[in-house]
C-alpha positions as CSV (number, residue, x, y, z in Angstrom):
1,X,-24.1,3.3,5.5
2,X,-24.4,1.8,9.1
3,X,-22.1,2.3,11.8
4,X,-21.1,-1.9,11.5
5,X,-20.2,-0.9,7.4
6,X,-18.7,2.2,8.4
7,X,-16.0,1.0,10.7
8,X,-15.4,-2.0,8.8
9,X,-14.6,0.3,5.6
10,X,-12.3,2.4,7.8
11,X,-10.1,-0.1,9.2
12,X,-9.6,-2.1,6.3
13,X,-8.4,1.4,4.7
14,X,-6.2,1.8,7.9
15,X,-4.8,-1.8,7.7
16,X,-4.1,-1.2,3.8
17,X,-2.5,1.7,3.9
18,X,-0.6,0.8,7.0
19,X,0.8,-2.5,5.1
20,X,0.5,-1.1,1.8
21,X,3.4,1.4,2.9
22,X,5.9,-0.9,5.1
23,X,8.8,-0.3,1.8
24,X,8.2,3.8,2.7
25,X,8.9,3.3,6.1
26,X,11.6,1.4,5.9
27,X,13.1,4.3,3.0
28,X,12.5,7.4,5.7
29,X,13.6,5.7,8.2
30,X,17.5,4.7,6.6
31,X,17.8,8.8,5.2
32,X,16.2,10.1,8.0
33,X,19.4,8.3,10.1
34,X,21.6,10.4,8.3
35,X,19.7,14.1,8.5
36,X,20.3,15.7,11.5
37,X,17.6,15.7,15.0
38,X,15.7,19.4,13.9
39,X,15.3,18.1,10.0
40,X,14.0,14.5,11.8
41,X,11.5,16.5,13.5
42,X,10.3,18.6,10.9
43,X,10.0,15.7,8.7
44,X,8.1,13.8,11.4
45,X,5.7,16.5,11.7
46,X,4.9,18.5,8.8
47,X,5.9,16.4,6.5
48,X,3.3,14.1,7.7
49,X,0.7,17.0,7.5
50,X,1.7,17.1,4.3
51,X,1.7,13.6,3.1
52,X,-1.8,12.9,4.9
53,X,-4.3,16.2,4.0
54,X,-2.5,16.8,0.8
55,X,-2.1,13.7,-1.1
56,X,-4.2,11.4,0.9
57,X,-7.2,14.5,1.3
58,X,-6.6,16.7,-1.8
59,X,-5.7,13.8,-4.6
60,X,-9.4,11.4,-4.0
61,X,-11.2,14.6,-3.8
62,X,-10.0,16.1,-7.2
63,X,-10.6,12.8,-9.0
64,X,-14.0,12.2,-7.9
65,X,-14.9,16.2,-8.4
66,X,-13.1,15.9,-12.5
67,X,-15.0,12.9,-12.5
68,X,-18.4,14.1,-11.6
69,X,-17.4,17.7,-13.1
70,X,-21.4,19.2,-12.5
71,X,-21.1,18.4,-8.9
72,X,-19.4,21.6,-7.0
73,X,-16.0,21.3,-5.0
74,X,-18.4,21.2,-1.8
75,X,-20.7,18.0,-3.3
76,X,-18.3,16.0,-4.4
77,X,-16.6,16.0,-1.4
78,X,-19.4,15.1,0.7
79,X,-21.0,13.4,-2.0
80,X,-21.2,9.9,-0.2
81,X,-23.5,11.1,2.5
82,X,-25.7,13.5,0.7
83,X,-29.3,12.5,0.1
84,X,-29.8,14.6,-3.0
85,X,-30.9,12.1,-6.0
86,X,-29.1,14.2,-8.3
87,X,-25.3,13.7,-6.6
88,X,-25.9,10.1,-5.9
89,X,-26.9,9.5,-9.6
90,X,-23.5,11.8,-10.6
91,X,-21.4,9.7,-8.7
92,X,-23.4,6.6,-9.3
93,X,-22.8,7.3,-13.2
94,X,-19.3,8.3,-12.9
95,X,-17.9,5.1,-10.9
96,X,-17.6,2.6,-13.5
97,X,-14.7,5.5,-15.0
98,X,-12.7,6.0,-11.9
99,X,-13.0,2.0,-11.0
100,X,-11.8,0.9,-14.2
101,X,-8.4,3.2,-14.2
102,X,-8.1,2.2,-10.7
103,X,-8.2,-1.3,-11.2
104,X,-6.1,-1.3,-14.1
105,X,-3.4,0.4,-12.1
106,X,-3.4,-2.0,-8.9
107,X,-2.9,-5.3,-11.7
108,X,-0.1,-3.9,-13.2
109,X,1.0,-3.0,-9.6
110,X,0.4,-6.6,-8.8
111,X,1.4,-8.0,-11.8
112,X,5.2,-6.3,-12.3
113,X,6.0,-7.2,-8.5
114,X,5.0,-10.9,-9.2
115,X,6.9,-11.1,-12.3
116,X,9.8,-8.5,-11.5
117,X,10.0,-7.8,-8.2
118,X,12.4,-9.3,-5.2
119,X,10.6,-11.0,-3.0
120,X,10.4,-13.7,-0.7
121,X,8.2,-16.6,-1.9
122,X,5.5,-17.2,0.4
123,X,3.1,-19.2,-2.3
124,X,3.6,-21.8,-4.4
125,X,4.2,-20.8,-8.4
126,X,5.9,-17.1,-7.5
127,X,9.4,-18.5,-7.9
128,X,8.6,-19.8,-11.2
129,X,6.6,-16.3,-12.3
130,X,10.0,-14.3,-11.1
131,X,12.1,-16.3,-13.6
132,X,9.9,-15.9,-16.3
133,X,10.0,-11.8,-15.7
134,X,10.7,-11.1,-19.1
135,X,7.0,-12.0,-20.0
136,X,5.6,-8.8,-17.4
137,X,5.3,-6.5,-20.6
138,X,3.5,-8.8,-22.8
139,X,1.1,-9.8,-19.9
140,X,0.0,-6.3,-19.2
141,X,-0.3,-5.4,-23.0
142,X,-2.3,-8.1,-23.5
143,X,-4.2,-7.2,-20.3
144,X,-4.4,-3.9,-21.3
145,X,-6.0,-4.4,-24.7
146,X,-8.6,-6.6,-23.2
147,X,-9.7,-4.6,-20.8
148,X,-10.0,-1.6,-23.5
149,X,-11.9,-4.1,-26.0
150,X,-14.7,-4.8,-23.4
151,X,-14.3,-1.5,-22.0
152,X,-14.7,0.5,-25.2
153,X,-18.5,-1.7,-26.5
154,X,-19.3,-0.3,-22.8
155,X,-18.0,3.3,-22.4
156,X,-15.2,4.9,-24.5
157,X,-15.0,7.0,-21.1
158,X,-14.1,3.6,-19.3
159,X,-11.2,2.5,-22.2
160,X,-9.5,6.0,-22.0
161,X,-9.3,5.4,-18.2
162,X,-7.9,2.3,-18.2
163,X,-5.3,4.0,-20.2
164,X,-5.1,6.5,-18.1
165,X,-4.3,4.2,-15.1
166,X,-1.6,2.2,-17.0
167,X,0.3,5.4,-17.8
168,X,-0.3,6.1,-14.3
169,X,1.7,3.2,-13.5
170,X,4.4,3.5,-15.8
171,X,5.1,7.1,-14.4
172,X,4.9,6.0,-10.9
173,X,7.3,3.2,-11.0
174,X,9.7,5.6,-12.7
175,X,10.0,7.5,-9.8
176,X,9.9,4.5,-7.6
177,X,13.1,3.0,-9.5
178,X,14.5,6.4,-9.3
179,X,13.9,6.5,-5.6
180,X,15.8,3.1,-5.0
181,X,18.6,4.5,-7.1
182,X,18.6,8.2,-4.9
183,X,18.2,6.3,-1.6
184,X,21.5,4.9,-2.5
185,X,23.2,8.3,-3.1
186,X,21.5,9.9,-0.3
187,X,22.9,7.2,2.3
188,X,26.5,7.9,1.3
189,X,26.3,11.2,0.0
190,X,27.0,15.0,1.6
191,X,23.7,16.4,0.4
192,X,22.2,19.0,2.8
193,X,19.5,17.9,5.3
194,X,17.1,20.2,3.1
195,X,17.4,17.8,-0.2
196,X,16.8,14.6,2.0
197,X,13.4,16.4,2.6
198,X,12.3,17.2,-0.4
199,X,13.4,13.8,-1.5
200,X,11.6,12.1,1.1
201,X,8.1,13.7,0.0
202,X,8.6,13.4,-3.1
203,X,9.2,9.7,-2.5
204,X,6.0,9.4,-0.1
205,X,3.5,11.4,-2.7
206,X,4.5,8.5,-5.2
207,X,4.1,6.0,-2.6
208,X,0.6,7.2,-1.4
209,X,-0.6,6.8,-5.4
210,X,-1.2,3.4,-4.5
211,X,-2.6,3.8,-1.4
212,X,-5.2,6.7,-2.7
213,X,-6.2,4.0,-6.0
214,X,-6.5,1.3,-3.6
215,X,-9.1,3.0,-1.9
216,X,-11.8,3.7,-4.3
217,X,-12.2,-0.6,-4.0
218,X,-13.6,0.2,-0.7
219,X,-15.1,3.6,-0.3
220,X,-16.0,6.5,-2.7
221,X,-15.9,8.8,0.3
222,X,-13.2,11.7,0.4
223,X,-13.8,11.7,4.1
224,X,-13.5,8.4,4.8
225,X,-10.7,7.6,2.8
226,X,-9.0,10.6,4.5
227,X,-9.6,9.1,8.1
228,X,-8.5,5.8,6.9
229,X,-5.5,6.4,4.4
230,X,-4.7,9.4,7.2
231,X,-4.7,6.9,9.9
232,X,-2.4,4.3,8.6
233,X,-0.1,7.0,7.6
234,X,0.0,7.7,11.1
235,X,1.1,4.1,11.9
236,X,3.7,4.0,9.2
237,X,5.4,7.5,11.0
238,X,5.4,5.8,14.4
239,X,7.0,2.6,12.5
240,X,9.4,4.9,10.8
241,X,10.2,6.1,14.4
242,X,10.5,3.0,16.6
243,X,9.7,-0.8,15.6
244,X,10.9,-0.9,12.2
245,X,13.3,-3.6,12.6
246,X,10.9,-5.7,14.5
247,X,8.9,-5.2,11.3
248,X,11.2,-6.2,9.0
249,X,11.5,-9.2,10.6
250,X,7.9,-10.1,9.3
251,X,9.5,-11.0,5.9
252,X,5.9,-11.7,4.1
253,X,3.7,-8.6,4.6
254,X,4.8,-7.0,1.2
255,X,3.0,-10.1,0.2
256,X,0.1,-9.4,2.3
257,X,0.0,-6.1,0.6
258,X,0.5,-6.8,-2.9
259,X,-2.1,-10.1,-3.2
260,X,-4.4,-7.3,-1.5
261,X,-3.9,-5.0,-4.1
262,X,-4.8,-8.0,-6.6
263,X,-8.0,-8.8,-5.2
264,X,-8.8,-4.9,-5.2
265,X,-7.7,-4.7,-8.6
266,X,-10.1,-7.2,-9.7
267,X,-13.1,-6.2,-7.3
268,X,-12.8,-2.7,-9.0
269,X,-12.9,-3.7,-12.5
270,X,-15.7,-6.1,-12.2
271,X,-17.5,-3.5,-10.4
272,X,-16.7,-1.1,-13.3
273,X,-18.3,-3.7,-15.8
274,X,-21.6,-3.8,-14.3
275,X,-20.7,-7.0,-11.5
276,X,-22.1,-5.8,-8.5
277,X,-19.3,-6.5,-5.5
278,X,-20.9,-5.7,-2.1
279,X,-19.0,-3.2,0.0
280,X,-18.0,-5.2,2.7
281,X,-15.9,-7.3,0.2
282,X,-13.5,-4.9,0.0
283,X,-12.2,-5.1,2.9
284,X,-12.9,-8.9,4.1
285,X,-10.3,-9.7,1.4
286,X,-8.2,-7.0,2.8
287,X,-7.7,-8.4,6.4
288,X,-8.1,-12.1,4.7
289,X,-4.7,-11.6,2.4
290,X,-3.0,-9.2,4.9
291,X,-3.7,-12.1,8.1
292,X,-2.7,-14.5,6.0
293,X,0.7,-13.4,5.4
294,X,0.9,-12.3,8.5
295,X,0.6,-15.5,10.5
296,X,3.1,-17.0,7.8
297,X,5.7,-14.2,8.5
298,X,5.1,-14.7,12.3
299,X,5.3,-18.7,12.1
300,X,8.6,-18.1,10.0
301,X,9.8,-15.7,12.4
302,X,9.6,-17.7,15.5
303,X,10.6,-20.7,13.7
304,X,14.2,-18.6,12.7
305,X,14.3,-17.4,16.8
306,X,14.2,-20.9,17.9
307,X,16.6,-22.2,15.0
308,X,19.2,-19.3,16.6
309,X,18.9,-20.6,19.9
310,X,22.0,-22.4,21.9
311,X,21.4,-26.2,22.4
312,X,20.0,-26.9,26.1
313,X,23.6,-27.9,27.5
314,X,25.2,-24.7,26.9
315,X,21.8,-22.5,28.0
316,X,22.2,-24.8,31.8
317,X,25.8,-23.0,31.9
318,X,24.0,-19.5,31.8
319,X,21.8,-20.2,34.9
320,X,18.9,-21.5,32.4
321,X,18.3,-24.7,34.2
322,X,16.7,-24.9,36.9
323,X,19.3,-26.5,38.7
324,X,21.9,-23.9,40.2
325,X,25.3,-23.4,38.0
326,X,28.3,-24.6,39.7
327,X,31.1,-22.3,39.0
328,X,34.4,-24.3,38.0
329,X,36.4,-22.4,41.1
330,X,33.8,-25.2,43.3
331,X,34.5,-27.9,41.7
């Protein structure tokens, strides 16, 4: 991998994560306002130890070593940059598996936020696609059963992991809906600062699911993906901290972030089915979807800040104008 490759695969993972996790930040940062300055701080600091080297670290590393099982713990996690014909051919032989359960997870991701989700419509059809929400369930079974049919002619191993990553999905958005629900509680209730912790990382472990899945489209690197996913958690803790509501006002990067994951989705489970995707791909789309929405949020935003603006005659009696104000005592 040269260095151009390299960094290219890192900050797309940085950028992903970073955008991929906005709705986290803006979740620690409304309980954190209620816990008290000492539990802030320890939240802030070991709890983003713990969200980076053991969710973002520990989680890719065990799915690549249970998915190349005859590579040691050692191997599989440097298996990326090892030149041993043996553990490229291991990992070689066990991507199509963890791509296809990947990839199944980020459409249904995609898929139940475009039909489900609220959102604010930044492309043409997603208002029509949230009314007709009700259809989400057949979509993805449908979905689901085709990707198993192809899968299955292919490698069974492929068809039980797309399985695999639609339960995954189903389980995380349980706790996602049941985080919404607790974030409620939590903002009005009495509960000690010791129970908005443990909340809060239970809430970013199910968060950083997507952000771990999502990662595979670019890089089957423990290493890397550690850097990069450990990286934009970084940026999401200084968010937490400081700009959030400058962030929010960016109304279209959860769109950024979710036609990303599309794109990923897709890139992942053609790669699984023998379409060669080259690895720069990954994240060209990623910076592509994400810039997109970002100019659009920015263009919106000024538009809004302009829109709120007094009319020119009433700035010129603030000392806007460049002629001097004449107070109404010289007159």
């Amino acid at each position: 991998m040269d260095w151009l490759l390299l960094a290219l695969t890192i900050t797309g993972l940085v950028l992903f994560e970073t955008v991929n996790s906005i709705d986290n930040a803006i979740i620690n940062a409304e309980v954190l306002s209620t816990m008290g300055e000492r539990a802030r701080r320890w939240f802030l600091l070991w709890g983003m130890l713990l969200a980076v080297f053991l969710i973002r670290g520990l989680l890719p590393w065990l799915m690549v070593w249970l998915a190349t099982p005859q590579l040691g713990p050692v191997e599989a996690l440097l298996a990326t940059f090892s030149s041993d014909p043996r553990v490229n051919e291991a990992v070689a032989g066990a991507a199509p598996v963890l791509l296809a359960g990947a990839g199944t997870f980020l459409l249904f991701l995609f898929l139940h936020w475009l039909f489900l989700e609220p959102k604010h419509y930044g492309l043409a059809g997603e208002r029509f696609l949230h009314r007709q929400g009700i259809w989400f369930y057949a979509v993805v079974s449908v979905l689901l059963a085709a990707i198993v049919w192809f899968a299955v002619r292919r490698d069974p191993n492929m068809a039980f992991a797309a399985v695999v990553g639609s339960s995954a999905f189903f389980i995380t958005h349980g706790f996602k809906e049941n985080a919404e629900r607790s974030e409620r509680e939590l903002l009005t209730s009495t509960r000690s600062d010791v129970a908005k912790v443990l909340y809060l990382e239970a809430i970013d472990a199910s968060f950083s699911i997507d952000g771990v899945l999502g990662a595979f489209a670019f890089t089957f690197s423990v290493p890397l993906i550690l850097l990069g996913n450990g990286v934009g958690a970084l940026v999401v803790r200084q968010v937490t901290m400081s700009n959030l509501e400058r962030v929010k006002r960016y109304r279209y990067l959860k769109n950024g972030a979710m036609y990303s994951i599309l794109f990923l989705g897709m890139i992942m489970l053609f790669d699984s089915f023998g379409v060669h995707v080259p690895v720069w791909v990954s994240p060209t789309v990623t910076f592509g979807a994400i810039g997109y929405f970002f100019v659009l949020s920015l263009r919106e935003s000024r538009t809004t800040t302009s829109a709120m603006e007094p009319p020119e005659r009433y700035r010129r009696t603030n000392g806007d104008s460049d002629q001097p104000h004449i107070a109404k005592a010289d007159s």
